[in-house]
Every structure is written in C-alpha cells, then in structure tokens.
ROSE-4610 file (N, C-alpha, C; in Angstrom, 1 decimal, always signed):
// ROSE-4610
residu = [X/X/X/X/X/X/X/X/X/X/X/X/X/X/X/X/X/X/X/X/X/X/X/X/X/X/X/X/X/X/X/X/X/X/X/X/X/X/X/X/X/X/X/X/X/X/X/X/X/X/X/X/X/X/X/X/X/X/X/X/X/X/X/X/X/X/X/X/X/X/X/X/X/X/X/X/X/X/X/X/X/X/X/X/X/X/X/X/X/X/X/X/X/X/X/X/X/X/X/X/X/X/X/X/X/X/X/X/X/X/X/X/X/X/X/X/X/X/X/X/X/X/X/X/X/X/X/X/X/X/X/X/X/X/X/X/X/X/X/X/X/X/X/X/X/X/X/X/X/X/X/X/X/X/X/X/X/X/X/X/X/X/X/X/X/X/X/X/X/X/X/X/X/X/X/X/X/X/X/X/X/X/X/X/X/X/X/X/X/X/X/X/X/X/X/X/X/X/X/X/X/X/X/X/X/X/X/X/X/X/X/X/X/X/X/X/X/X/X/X/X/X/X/X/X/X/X/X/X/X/X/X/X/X/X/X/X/X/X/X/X/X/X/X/X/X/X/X/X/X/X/X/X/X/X/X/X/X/X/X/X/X/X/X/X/X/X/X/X/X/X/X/X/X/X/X/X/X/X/X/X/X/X/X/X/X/X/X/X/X/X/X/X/X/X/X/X/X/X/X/X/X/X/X/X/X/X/X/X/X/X/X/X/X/X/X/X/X/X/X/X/X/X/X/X/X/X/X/X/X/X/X/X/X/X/X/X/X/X/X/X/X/X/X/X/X/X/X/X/X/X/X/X/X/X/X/X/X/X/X/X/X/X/X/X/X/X/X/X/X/X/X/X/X/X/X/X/X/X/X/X/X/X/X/X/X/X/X/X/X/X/X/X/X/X/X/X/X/X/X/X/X/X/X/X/X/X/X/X/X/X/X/X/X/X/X/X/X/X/X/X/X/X/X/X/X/X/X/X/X/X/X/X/X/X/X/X/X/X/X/X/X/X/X/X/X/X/X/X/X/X/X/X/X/X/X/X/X/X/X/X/X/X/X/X/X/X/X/X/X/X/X/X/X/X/X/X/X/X/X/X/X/X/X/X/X/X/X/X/X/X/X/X/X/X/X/X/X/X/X/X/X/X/X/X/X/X/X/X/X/X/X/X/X/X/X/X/X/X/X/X/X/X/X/X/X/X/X/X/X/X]
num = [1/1/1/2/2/2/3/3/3/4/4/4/5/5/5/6/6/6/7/7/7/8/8/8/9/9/9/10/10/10/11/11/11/12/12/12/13/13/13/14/14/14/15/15/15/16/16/16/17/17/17/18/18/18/19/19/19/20/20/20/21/21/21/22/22/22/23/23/23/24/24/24/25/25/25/26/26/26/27/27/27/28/28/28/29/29/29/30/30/30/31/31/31/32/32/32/33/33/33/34/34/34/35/35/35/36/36/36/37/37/37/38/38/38/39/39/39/40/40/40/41/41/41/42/42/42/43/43/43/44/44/44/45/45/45/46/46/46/47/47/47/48/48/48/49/49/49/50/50/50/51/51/51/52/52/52/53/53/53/54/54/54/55/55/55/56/56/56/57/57/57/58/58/58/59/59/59/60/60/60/61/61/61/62/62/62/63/63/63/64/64/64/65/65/65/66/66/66/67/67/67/68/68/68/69/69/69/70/70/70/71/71/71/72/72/72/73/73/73/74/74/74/75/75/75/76/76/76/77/77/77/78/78/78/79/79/79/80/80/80/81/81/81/82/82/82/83/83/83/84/84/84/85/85/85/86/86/86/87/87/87/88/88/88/89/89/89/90/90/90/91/91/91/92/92/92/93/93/93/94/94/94/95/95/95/96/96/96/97/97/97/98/98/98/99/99/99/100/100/100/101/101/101/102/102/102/103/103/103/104/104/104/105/105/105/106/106/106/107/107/107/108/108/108/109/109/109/110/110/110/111/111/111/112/112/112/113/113/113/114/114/114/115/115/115/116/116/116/117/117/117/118/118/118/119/119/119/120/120/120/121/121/121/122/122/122/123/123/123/124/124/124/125/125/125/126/126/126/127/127/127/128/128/128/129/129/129/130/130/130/131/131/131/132/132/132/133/133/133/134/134/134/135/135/135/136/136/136/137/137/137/138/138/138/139/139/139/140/140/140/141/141/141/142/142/142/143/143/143/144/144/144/145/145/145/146/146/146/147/147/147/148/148/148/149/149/149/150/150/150/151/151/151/152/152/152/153/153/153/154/154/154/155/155/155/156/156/156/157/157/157/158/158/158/159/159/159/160/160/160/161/161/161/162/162/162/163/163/163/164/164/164/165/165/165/166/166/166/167/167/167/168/168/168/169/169/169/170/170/170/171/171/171/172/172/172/173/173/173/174/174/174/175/175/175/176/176/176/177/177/177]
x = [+19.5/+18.5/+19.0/+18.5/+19.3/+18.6/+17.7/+16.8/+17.0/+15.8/+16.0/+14.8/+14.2/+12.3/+13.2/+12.4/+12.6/+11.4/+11.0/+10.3/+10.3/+9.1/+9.6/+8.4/+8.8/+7.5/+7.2/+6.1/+5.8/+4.9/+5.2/+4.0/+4.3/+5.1/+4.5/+3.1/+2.6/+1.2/+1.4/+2.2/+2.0/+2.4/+3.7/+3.9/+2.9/+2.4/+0.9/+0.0/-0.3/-1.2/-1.1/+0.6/+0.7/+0.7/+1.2/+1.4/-0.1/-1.4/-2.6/-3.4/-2.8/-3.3/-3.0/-1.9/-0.8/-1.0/-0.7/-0.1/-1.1/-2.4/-3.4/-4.4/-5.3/-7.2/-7.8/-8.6/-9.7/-9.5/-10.4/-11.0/-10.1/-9.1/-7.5/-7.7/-6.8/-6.8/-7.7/-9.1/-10.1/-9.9/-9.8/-9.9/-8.3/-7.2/-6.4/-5.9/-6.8/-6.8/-5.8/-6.3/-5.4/-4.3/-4.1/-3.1/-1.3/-0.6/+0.9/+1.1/+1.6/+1.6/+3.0/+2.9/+4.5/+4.5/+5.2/+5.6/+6.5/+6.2/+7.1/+7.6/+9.4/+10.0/+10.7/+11.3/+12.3/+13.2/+14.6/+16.1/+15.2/+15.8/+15.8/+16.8/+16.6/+17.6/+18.5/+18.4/+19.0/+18.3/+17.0/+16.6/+16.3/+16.9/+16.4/+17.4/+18.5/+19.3/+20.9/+21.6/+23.0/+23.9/+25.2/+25.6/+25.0/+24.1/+22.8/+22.2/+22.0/+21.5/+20.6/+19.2/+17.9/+18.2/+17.9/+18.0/+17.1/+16.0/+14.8/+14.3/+12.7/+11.8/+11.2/+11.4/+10.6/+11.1/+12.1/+12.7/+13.0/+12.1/+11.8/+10.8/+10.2/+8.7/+9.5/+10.5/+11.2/+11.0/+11.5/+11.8/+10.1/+8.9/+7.5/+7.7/+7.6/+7.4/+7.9/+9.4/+9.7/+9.5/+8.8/+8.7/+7.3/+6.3/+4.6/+5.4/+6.1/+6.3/+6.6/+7.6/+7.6/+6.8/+5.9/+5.0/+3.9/+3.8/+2.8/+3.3/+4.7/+5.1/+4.9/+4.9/+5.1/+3.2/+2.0/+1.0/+0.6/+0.9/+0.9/+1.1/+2.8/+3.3/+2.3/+2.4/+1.3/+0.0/-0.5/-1.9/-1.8/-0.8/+0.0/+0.5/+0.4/+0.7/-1.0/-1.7/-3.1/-3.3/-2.8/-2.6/-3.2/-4.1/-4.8/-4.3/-4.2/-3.4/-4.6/-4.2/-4.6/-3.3/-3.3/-2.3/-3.3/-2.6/-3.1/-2.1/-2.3/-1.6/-2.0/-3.0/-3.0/-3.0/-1.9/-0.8/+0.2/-0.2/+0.8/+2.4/+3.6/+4.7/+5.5/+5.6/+6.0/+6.1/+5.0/+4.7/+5.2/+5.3/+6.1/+7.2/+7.8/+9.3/+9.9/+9.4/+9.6/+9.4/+8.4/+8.3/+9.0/+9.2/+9.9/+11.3/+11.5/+12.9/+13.5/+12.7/+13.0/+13.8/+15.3/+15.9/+15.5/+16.1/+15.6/+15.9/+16.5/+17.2/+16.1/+15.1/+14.4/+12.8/+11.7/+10.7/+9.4/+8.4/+7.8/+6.8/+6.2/+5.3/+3.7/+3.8/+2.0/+2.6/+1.5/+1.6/+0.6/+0.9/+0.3/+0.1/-1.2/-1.9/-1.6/-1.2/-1.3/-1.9/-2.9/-3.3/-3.9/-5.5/-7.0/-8.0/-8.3/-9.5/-10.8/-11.9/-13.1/-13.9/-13.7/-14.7/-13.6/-14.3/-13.2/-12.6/-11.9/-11.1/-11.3/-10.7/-10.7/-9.7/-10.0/-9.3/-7.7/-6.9/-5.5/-5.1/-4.6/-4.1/-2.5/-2.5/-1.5/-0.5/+0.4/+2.4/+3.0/+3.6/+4.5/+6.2/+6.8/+7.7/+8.5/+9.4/+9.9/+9.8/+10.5/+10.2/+8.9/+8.2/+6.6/+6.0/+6.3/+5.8/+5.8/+6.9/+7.5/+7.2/+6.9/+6.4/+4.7/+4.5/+3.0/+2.3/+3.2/+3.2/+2.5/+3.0/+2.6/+1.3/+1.5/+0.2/-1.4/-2.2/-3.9/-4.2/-5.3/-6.1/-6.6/-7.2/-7.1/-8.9/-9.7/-10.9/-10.6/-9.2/-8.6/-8.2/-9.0/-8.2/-6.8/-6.1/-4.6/-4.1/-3.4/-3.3/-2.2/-1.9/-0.9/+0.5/+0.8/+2.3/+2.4/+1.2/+1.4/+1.3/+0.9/+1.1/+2.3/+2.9/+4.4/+5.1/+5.0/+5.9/+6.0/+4.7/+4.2/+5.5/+5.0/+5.6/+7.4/+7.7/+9.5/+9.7/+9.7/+9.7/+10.0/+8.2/+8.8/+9.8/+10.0/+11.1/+12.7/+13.0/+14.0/+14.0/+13.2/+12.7/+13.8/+12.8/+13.1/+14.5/+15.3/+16.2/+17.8/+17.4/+18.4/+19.2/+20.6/+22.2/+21.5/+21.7/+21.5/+19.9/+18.8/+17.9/+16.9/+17.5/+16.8/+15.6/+14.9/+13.8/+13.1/+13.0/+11.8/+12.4/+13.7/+14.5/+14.2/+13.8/+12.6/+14.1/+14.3/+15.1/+14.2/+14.1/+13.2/+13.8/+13.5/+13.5/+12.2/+13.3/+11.7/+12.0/+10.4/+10.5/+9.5]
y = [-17.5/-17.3/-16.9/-17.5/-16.9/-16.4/-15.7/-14.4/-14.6/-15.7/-15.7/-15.0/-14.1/-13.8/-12.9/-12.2/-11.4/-10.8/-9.4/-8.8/-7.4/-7.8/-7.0/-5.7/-4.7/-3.7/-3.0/-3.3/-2.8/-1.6/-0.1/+0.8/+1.3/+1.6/+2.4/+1.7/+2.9/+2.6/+1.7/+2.3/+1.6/-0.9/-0.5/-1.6/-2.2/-1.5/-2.3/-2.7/-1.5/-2.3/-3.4/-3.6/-5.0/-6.2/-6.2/-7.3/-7.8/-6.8/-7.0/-7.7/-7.1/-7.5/-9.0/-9.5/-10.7/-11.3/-11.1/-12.0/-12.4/-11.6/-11.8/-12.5/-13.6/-13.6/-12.7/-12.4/-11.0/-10.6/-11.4/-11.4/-10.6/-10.8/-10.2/-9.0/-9.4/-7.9/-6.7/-7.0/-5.8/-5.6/-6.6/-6.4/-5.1/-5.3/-4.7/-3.3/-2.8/-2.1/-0.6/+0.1/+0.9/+0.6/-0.3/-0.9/-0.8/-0.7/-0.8/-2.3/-3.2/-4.9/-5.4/-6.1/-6.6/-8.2/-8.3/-9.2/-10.4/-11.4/-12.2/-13.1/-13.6/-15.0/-15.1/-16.2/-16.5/-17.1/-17.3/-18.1/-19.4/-20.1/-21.7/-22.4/-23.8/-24.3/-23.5/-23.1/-22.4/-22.9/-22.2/-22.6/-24.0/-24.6/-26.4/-26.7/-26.4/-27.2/-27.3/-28.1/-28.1/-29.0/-27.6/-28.1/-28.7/-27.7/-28.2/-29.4/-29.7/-31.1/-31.0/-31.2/-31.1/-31.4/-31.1/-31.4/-32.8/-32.2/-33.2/-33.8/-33.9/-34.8/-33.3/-31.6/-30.6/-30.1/-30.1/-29.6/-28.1/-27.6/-26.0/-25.5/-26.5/-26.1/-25.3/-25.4/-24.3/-23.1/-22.5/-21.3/-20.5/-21.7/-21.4/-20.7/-21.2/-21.3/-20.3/-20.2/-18.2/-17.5/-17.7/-16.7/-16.0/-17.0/-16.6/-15.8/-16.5/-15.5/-13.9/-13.9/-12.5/-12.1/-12.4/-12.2/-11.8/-12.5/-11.8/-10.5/-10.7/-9.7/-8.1/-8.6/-7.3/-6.8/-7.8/-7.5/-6.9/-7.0/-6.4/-4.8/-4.7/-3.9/-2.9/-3.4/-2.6/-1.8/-2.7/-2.5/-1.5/-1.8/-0.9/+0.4/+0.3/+2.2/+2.7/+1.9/+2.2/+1.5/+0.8/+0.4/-0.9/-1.4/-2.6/-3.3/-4.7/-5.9/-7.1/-7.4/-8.4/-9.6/-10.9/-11.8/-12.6/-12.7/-13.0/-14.4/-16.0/-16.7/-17.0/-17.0/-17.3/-16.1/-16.6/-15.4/-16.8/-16.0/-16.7/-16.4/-17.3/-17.2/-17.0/-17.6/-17.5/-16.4/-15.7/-14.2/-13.2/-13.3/-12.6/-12.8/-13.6/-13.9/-13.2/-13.7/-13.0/-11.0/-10.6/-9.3/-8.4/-9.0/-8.5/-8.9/-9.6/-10.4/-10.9/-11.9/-12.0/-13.6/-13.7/-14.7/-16.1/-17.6/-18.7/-19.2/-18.7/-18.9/-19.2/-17.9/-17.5/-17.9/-18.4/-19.8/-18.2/-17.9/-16.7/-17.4/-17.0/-16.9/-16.5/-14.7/-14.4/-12.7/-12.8/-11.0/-10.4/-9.5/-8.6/-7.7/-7.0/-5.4/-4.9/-3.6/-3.0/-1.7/-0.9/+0.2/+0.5/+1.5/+1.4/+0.8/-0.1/-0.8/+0.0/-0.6/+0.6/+0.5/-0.5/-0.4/+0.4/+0.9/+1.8/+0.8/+1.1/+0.0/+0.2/-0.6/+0.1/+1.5/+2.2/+2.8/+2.7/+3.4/+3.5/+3.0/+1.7/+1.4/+2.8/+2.1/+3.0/+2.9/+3.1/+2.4/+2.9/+2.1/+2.4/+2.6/+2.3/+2.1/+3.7/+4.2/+5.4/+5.5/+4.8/+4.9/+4.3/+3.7/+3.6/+4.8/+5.4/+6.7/+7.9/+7.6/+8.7/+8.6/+7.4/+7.3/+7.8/+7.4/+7.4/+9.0/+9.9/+11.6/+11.7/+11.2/+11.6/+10.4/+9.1/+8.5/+8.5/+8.6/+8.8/+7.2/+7.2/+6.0/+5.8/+4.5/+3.5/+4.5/+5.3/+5.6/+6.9/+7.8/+8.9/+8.2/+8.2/+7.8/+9.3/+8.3/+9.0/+8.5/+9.0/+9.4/+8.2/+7.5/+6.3/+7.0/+8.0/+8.7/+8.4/+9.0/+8.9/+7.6/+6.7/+4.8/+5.0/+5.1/+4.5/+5.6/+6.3/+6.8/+6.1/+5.7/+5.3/+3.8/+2.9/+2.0/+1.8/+2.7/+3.5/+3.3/+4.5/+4.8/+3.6/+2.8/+1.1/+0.5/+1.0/-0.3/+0.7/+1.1/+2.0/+2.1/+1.6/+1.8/+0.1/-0.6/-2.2/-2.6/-1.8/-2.1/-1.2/-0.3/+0.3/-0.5/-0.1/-1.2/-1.3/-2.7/-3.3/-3.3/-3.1/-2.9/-4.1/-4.6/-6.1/-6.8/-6.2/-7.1/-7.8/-7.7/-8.1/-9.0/-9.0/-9.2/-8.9/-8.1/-7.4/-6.5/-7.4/-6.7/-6.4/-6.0/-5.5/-4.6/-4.5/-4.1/-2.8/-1.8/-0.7/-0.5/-0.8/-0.7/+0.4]
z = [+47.9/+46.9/+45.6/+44.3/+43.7/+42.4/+43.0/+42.4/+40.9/+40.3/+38.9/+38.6/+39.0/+38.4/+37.7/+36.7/+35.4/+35.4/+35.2/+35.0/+33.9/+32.3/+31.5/+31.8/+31.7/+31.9/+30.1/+30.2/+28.2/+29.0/+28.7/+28.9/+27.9/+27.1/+25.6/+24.9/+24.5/+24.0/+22.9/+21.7/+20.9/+20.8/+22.0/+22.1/+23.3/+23.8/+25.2/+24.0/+22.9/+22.3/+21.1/+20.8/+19.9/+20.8/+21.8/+23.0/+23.5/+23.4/+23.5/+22.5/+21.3/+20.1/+19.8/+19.8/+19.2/+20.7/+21.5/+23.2/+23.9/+23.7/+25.1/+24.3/+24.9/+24.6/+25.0/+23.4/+23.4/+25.0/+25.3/+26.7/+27.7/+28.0/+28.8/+28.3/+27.0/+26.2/+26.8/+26.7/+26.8/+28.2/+29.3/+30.7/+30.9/+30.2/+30.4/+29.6/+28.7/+27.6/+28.2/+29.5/+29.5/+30.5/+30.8/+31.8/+31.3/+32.2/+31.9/+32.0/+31.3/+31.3/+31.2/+32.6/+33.2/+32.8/+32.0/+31.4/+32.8/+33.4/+34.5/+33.5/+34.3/+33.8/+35.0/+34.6/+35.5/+34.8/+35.0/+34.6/+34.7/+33.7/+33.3/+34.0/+34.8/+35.1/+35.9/+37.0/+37.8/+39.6/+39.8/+41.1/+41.4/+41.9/+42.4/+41.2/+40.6/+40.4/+40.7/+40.6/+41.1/+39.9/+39.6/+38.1/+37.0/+36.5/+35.6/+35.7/+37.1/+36.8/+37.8/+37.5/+39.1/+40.3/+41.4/+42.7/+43.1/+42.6/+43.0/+41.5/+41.8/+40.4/+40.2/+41.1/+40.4/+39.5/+39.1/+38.5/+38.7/+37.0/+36.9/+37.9/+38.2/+39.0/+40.1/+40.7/+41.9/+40.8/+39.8/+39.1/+39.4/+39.0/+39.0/+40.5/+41.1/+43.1/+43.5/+43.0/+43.1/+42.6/+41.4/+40.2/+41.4/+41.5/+42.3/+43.6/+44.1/+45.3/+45.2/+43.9/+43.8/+43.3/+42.3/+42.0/+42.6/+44.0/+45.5/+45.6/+46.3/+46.5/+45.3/+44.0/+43.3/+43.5/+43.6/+43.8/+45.1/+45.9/+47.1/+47.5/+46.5/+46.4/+45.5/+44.3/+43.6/+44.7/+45.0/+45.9/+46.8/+47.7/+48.6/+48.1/+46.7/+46.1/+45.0/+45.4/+45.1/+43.5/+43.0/+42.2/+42.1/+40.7/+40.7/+39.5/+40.0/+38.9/+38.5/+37.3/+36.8/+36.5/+37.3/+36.7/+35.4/+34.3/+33.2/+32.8/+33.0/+32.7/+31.4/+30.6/+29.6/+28.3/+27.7/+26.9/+26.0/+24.8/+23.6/+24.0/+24.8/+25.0/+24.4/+22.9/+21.7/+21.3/+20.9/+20.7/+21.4/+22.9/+24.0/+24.0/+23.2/+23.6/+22.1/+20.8/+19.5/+19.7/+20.2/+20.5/+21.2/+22.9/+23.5/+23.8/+22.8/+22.7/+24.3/+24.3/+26.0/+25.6/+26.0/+25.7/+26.1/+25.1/+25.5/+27.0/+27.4/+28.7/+30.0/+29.0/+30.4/+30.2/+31.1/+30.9/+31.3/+30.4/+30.3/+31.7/+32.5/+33.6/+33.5/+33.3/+33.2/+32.9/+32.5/+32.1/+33.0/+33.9/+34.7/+34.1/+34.0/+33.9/+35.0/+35.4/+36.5/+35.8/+36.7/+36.7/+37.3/+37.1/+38.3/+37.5/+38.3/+37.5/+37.3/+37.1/+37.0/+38.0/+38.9/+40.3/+41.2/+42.3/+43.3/+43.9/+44.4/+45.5/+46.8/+47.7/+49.1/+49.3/+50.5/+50.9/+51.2/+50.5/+50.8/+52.2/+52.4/+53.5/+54.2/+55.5/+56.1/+56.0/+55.5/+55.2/+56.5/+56.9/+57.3/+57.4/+56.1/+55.8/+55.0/+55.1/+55.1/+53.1/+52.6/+51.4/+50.9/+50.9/+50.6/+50.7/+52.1/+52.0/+50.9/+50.6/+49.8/+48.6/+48.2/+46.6/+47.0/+47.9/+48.4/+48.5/+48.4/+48.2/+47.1/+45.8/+44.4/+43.8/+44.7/+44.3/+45.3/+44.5/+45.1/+45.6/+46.0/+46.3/+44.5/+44.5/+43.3/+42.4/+43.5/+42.6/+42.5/+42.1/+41.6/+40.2/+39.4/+38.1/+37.4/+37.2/+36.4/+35.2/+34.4/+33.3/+33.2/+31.6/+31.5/+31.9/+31.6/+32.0/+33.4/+34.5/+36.0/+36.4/+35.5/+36.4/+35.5/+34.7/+34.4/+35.7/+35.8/+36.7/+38.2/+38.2/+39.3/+39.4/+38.2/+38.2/+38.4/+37.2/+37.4/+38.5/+39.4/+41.0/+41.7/+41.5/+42.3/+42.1/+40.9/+40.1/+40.9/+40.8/+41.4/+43.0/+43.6/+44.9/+45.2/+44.8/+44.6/+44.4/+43.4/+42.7/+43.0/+44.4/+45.3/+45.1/+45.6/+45.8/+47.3/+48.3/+49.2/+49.7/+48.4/+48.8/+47.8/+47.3/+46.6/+47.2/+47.7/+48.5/+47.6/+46.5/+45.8/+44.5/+44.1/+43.1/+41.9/+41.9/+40.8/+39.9/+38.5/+36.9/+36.3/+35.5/+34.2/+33.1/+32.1/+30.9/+31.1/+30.5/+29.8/+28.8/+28.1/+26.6/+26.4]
C-alpha cells in the first residue's frame, strides 16, 4: 500500500476562520464555525500507477478510493473519541492549496469539521483497544461540550496515536498550522 492520503489539520482560529471565509460555501462555513477543519489529499500519480504511467482506464480515481477509505477510517476514529465530523466536498481547491500551501503534487479531496455538533449524540461506545482507552481518559461523550484548545488536543493525541513508529494504521501525515 502506498499510503498517499495527506491530511492538513487548520485549528488556529484565526487561520479556521480565513479557510471558512475564502475555501467553504456560506452554508459549510456556518455548519462548521467552531470546528477544527482537516483539510484531505492524496499524492498524484502514485496509487494505480506503474512508472508514471496508469495501471488501468482509473487512473487517479485509485488515489480517490484510498483517500475515502482513510477517510472512513479517520471518521470512525473521530466518533470513537466522542467527536463529530462534517465531510465537506464542496470547497474552493485553489484557495486551499494557495493558503495552506499544500503542494501541486498532491490532488485536494474534502475538508472535514471535526468537533461536537449541537444535537447530543449517542452514547460513548465501549473501546476496547489499550490505546483508545487512554486517549478516552481526557475525552467526554459528544453532549459535554469543550473548549477549541481541548478538540485540538483531542485531535494531536490522535494524530500521534496514528503516527507511532510501527503503528501506521491509518496513514494519517498532516501538517499543524
């Protein structure tokens, strides 16, 4: 596998709220107002091809196809630490890519809100997994509202969780800006 997804995390305020302003429709924008917003890509020309040159007639569409799977995966994950996402495919790319300087290389995907939304959620499912747990100490169920510092930490954590030496499950890189 050769783990091209890219994932940029914007939680500074001031830059959540130019990326909202410039990158989202109104509409997004307001749905995600206090949210931390994870910017997805993937490598260009890399999955489904051999010596730059396509495998098949999908071309980039493989980059799409793993980009979404990890993309489950990081939603799940989220959910699983009480946390609620928005995937937002419609987003000016151009604008994302000029702002967060995200190179030509790499093909922009969807910008995720993660935070607590304003309806409660269900109850905190059960982990069973030794580290899930452990992040799972400092986070509440999703109708404990917390502060933007405690979802970026929240988020960090995962991201370092994810991004252990021999612990890549999710192929989850990112940028913090």
């Amino acid at each position: 596998n050769s783990q091209t997804a890219r994932y940029y995390a914007v939680l500074s305020t001031p830059l959540r709220e130019e990326v909202a302003r410039t990158c989202l429709p109104e509409r997004n924008a307001l749905k995600a107002e206090h949210a931390a917003l994870v910017v997805t890509t993937f490598v260009k020309d890399v999955a489904g091809f051999t010596n730059g040159q396509p495998d098949n007639e999908c071309g980039n569409g493989w980059g799409f196809y793993d980009l979404g799977l990890h993309n489950a995966l990081f939603l799940l994950k989220a959910k699983e630490l009480g946390l609620d996402t928005l995937v937002m495919g419609l987003r000016d790319a151009d604008a994302l890519r000029s702002l967060l300087k995200i190179p030509e290389s790499e093909t922009i995907g969807s910008v995720i809100a993660v935070g607590y939304g304003d309806q409660p959620g269900p109850p905190c499912a059960q982990i069973n997994s030794r580290d899930s747990e452990v992040l799972l100490n400092n986070i509440s169920c999703p109708n404990n509202k917390k502060s933007h510092s405690e979802i970026e930490k929240t988020l960090w954590d995962f991201y370092i969780l994810c991004r252990r030496p021999g612990s890549n499950r999710y192929g989850i890189a990112t940028e913090r800006f």
